[in-house]
Backbone as CSV, one residue per row, in Angstrom:
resi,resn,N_x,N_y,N_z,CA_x,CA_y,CA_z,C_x,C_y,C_z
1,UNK,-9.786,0.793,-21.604,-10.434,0.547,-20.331,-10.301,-0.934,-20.006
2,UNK,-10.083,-1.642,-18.855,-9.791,-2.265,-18.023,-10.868,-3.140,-18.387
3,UNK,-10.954,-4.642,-18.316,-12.281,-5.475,-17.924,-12.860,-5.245,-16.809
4,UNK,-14.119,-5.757,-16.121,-14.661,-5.358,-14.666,-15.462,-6.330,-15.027
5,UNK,-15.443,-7.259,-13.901,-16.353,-8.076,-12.860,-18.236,-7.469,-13.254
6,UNK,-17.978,-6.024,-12.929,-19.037,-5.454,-12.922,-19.560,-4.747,-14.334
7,UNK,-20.968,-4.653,-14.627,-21.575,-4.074,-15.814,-22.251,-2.808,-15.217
8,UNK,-22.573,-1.652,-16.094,-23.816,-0.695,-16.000,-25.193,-2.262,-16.157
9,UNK,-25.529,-1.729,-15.072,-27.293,-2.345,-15.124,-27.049,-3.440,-13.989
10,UNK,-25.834,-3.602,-13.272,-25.780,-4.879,-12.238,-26.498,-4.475,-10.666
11,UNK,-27.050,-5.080,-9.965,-27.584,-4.444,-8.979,-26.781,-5.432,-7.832
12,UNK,-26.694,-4.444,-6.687,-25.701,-5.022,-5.521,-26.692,-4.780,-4.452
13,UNK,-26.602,-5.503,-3.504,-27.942,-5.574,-2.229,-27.049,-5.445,-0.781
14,UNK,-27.072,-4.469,0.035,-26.435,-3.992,0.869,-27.233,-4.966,2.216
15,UNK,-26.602,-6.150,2.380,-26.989,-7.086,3.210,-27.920,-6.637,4.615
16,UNK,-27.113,-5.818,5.239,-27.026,-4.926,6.705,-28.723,-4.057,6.364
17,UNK,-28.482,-3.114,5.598,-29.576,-2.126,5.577,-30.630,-2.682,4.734
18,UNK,-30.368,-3.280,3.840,-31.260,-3.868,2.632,-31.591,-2.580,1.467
19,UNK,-30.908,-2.005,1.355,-30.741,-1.178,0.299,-30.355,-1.787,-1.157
20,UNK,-30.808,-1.340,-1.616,-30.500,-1.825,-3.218,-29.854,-1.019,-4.208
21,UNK,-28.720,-0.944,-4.858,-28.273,-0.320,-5.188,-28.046,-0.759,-7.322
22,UNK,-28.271,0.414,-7.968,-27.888,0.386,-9.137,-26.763,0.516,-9.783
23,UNK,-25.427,0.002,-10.184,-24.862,0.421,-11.244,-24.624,1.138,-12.248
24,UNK,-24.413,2.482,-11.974,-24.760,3.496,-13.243,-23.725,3.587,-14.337
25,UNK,-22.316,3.740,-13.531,-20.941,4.473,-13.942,-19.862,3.811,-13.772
26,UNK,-19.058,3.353,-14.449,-17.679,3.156,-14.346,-16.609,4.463,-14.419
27,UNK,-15.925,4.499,-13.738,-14.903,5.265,-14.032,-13.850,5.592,-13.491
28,UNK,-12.442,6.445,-13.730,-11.245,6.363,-13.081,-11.560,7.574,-12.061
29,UNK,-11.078,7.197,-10.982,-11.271,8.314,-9.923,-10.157,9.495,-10.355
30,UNK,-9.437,9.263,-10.803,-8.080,10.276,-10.968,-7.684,10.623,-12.042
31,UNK,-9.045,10.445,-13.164,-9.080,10.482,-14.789,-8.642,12.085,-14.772
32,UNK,-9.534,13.088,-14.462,-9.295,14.538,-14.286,-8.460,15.186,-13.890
33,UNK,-7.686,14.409,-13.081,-6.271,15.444,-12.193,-5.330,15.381,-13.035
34,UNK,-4.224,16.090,-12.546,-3.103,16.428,-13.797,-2.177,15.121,-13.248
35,UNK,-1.345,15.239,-14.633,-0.207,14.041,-14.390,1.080,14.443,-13.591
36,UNK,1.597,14.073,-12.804,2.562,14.394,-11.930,3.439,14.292,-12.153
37,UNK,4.425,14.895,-11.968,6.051,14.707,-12.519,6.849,13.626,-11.928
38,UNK,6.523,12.839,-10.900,7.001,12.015,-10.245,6.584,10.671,-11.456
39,UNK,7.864,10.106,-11.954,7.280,8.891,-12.792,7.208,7.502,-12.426
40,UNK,7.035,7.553,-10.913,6.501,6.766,-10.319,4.804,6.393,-10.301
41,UNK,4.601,8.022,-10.196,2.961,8.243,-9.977,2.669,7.978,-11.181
42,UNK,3.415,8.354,-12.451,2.672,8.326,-13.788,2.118,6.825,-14.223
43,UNK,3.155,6.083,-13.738,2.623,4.626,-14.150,1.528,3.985,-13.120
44,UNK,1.055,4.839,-12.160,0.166,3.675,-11.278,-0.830,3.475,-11.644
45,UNK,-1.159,3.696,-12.648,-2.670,3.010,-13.282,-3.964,3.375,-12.838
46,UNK,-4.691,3.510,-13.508,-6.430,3.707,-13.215,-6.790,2.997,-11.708
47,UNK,-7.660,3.786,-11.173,-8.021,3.279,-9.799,-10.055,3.629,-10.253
48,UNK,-10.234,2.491,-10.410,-12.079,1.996,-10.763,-12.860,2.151,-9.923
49,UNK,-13.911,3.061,-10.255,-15.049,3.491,-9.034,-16.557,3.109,-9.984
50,UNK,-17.350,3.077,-8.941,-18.506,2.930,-9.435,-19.562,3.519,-9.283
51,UNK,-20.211,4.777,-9.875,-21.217,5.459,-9.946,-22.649,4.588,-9.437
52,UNK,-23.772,4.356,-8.139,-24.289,3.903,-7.860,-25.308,4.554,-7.231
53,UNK,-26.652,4.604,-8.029,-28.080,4.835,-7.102,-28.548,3.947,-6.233
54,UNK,-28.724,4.071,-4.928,-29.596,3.536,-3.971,-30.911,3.699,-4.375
55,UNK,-31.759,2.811,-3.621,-32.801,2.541,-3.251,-33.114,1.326,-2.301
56,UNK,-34.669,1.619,-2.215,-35.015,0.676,-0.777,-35.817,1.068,0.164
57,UNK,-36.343,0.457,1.098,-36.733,1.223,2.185,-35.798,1.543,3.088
58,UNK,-34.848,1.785,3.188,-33.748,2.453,4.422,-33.197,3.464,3.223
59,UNK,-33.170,3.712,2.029,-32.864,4.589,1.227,-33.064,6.662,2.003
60,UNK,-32.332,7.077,2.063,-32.778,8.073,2.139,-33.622,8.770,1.027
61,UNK,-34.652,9.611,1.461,-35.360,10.142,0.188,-35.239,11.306,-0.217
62,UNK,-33.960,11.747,-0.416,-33.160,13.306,-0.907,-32.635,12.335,-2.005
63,UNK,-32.388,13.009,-2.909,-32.287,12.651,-4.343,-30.767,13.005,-4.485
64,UNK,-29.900,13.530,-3.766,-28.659,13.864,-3.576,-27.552,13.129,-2.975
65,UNK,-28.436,12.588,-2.032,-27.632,11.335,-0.759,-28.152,9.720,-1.224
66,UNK,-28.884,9.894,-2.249,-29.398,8.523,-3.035,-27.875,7.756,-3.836
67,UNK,-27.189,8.954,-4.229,-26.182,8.568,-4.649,-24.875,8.471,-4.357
68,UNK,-24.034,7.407,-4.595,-22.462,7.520,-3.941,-22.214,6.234,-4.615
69,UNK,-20.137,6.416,-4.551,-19.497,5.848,-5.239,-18.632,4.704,-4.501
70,UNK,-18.628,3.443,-4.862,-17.762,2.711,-4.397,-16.465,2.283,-5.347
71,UNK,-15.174,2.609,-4.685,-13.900,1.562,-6.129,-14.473,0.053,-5.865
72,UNK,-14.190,-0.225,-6.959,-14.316,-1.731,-7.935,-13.582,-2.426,-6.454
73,UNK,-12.524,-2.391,-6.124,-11.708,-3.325,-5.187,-12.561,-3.417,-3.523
74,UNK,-12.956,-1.802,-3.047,-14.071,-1.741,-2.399,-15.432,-2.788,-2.230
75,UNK,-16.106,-2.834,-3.558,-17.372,-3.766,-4.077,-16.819,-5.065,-4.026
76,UNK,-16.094,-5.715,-4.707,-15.440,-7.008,-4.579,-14.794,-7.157,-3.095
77,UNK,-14.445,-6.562,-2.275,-14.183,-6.933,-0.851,-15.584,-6.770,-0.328
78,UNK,-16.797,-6.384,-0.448,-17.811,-6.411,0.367,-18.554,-7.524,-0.248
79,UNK,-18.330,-7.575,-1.585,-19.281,-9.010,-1.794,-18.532,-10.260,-1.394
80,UNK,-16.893,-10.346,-1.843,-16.710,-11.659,-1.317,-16.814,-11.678,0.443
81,UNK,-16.601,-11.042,1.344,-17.114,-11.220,2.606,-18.690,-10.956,3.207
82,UNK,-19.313,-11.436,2.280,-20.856,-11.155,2.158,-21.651,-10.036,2.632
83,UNK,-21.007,-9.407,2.938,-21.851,-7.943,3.309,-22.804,-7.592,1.951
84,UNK,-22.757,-7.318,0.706,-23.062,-7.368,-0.622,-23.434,-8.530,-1.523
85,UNK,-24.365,-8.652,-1.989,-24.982,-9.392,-2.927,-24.692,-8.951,-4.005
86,UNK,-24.170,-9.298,-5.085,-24.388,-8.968,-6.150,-25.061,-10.137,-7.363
87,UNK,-26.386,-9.102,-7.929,-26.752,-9.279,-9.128,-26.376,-9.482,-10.504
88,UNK,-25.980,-9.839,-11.073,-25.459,-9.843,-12.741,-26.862,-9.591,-13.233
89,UNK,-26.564,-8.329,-14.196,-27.716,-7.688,-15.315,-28.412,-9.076,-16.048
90,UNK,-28.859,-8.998,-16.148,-29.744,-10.642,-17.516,-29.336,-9.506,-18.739
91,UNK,-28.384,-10.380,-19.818,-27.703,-10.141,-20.656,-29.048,-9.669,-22.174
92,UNK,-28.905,-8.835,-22.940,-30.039,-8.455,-23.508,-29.981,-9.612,-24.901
């Protein structure tokens, strides 16, 4: 697995709505699908998503729509153009 910017436990702050969001999951979006015979496709590498609970007061309160996934390249384009705050976990 890949290094990441990001940890489980980092919290990101959705500037616009003020939602707060948790860090749950790392993972490859395309870990599960089959490998393709094209060996072009075989080498394109892991594409990084991030398993993330909301909260907040603009949070919806269905326990279903609390959650959703952003890729790693996604999160790093919303924080460096400040839409996103991000938190770093305090290291244990």
């Amino acid at each position: 697995m890949a290094n990441s910017r990001f940890k489980v436990g980092d919290v990101i702050v959705d500037k616009l709505t003020g939602k707060i969001g948790l860090l749950l999951e790392r993972y490859d979006v395309f870990d599960d699908y089959p490998t393709p015979e094209d060996p072009d496709l075989e080498n394109m590498g892991p594409i990084w998503a991030w398993e993330i609970m909301w909260s907040g007061s603009k949070a919806t309160t269905t326990k279903i729509s609390r959650y959703g996934a952003y890729t790693e390249l996604g999160l790093t384009s919303l924080i460096r153009d400040e839409q996103f705050e991000l938190i770093k976990k305090i290291s244990e």
